[in-house]
C-alpha positions in Angstrom: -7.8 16.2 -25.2 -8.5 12.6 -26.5 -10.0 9.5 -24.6 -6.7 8.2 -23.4 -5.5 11.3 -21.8 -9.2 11.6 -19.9 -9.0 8.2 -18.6 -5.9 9.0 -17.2 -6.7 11.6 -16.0 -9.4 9.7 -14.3 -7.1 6.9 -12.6 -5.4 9.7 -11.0 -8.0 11.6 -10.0 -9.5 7.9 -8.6 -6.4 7.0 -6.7 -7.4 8.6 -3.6 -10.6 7.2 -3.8 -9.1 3.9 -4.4 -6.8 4.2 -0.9 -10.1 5.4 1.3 -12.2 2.9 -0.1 -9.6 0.4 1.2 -10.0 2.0 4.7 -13.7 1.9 4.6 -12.7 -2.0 3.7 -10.5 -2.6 6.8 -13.5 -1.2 9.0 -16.4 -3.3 7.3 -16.2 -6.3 9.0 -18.5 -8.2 5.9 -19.5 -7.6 2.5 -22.8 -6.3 2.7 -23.8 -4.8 -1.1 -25.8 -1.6 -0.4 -22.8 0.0 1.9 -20.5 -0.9 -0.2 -22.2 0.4 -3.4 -23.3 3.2 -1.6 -19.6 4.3 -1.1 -18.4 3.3 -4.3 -21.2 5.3 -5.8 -20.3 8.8 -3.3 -16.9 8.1 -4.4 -17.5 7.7 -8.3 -20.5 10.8 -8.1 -18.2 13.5 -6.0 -15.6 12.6 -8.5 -17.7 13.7 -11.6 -20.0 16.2 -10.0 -16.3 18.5 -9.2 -15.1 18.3 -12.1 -18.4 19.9 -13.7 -18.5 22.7 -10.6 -15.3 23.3 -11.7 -15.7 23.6 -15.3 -18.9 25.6 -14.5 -16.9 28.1 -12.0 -14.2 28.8 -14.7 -11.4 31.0 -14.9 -12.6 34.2 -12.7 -12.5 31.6 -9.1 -9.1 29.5 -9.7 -7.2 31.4 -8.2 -9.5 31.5 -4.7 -9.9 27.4 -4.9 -6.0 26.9 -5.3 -5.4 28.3 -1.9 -8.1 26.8 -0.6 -8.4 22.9 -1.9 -5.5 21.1 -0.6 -6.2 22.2 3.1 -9.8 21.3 3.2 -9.2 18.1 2.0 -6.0 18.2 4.5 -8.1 19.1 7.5 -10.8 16.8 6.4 -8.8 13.5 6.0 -6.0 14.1 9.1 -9.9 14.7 11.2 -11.2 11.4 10.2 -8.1 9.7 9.9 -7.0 10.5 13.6 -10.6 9.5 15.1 -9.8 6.2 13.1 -6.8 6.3 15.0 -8.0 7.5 18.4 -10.6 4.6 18.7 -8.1 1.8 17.8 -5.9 3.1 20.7 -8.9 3.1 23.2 -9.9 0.0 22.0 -6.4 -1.4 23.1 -6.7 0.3 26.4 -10.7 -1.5 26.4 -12.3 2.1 26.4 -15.6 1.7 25.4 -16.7 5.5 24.9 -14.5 5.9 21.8 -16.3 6.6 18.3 -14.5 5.2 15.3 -15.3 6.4 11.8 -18.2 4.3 10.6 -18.3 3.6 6.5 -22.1 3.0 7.0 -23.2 6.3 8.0 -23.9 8.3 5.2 -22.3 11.7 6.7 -19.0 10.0 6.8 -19.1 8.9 3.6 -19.9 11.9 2.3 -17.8 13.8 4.0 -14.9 11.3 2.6 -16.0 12.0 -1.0 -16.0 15.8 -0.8 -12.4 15.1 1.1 -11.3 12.6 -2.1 -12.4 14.8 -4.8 -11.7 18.4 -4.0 -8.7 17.7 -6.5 -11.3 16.5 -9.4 -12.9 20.5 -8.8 -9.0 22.0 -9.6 -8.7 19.9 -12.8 -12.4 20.8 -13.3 -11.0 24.5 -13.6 -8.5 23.5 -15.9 -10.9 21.7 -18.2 -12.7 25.0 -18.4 -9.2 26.5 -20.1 -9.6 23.3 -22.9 -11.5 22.3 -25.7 -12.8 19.0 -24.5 -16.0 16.6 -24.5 -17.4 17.7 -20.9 -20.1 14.8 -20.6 -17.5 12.6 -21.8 -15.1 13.2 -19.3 -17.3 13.8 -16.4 -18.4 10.2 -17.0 -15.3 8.8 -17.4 -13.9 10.0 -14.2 -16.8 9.1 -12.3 -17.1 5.5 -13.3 -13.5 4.7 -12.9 -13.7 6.3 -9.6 -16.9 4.1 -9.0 -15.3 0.9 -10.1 -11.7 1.5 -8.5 -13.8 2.6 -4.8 -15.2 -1.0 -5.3 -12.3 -2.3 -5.8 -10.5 -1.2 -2.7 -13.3 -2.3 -0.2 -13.2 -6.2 -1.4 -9.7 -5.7 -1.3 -9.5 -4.3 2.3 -12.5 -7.1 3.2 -11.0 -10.4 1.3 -7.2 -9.6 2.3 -7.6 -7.3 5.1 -8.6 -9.9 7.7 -5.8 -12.6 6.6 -3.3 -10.6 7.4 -4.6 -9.5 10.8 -4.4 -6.2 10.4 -5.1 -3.3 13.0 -8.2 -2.6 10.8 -8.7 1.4 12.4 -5.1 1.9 13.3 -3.8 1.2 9.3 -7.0 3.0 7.9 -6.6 6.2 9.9 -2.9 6.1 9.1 -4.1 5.9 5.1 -6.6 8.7 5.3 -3.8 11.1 7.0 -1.1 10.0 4.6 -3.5 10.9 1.6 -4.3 14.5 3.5 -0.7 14.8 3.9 0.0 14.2 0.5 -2.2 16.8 -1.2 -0.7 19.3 1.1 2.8 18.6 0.1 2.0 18.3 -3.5 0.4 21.4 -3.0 2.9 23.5 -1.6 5.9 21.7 -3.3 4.0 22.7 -6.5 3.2 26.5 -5.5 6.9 27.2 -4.2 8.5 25.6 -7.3 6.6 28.5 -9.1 7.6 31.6 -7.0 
């Protein structure tokens, strides 16, 4: 597998980085460089690291992840997408008790990049079928994850506010839209197969 086909590999793999980091963005109310490089970082270090536990786990476990992967990261984005979505709704109604999903505490970061890159540990397994540059690509996915995660939070900060948007409400939405899709891809792909 050459350098082109890793890197776009890599932009895929970073696209669901790319649409949290956004909703991390919409939440954030400033740019404040060690949040935002902190997530960008998570993002762009899950991404690489899953890709090697795959590759290390090989053959012998794919078929126990493949039943597994798209509904942890289903569960885990719908759960933190809804709270996103639960605490814009109470702050409508002027509830004050409601918790929104905070970019700047570190469990809910990480807890977003294990939910972003549980597909990187699938193509991990595959990687472990090819004859391929490991340290290469593990790098390669994991700073184009990096850079694309920064990306998406100045977008969400420099546009987000012009527009007005319902920071929580439109972020939660994202996070279950991304869970949702993983599911579906998942299960569209395993019934094309039987």
């Amino acid at each position: 597998m050459g350098t082109i086909e890793v890197f776009l590999i890599a932009l895929g793999l970073a696209m669901d980085c790319f649409a949290v980091s956004i909703a991390c963005g919409l939440v954030m109310n400033k740019f404040r460089f060690a949040p935002v490089f902190s997530i960008a970082f998570l993002f762009g270090l899950f991404q690489a690291l899953m890709p090697l536990i795959g590759w290390l786990m090989g053959k012998q476990f794919q078929e126990y992840i493949c039943h597994l992967d798209h509904w942890i990261a289903f569960v885990l984005l719908t759960f933190l997408g809804g709270r996103m979505i639960y605490a814009d709704l109470c702050k409508r109604k002027n509830r004050t008790a409601c918790k929104s999903i905070n970019p700047y505490k570190l469990k809910v970061v990480l807890g977003l990049a294990v939910a972003t890159s549980i597909d990187a540990l699938a193509v991990g397994l595959s990687f472990s079928l090819l004859k391929i540059s490991l340290w290469q690509t593990v790098l390669i996915i994991g700073v184009v994850s990096f850079a694309l995660s920064w990306l998406g939070i100045l977008l969400a900060l420099r546009y987000g506010c012009r527009f007005k948007i319902k920071a929580e409400l439109i972020g939660g939405i994202i996070l279950i839209a991304i869970g949702s899709k993983i599911l579906i891809e998942h299960l569209l792909t395993h019934s094309m197969q039987v």
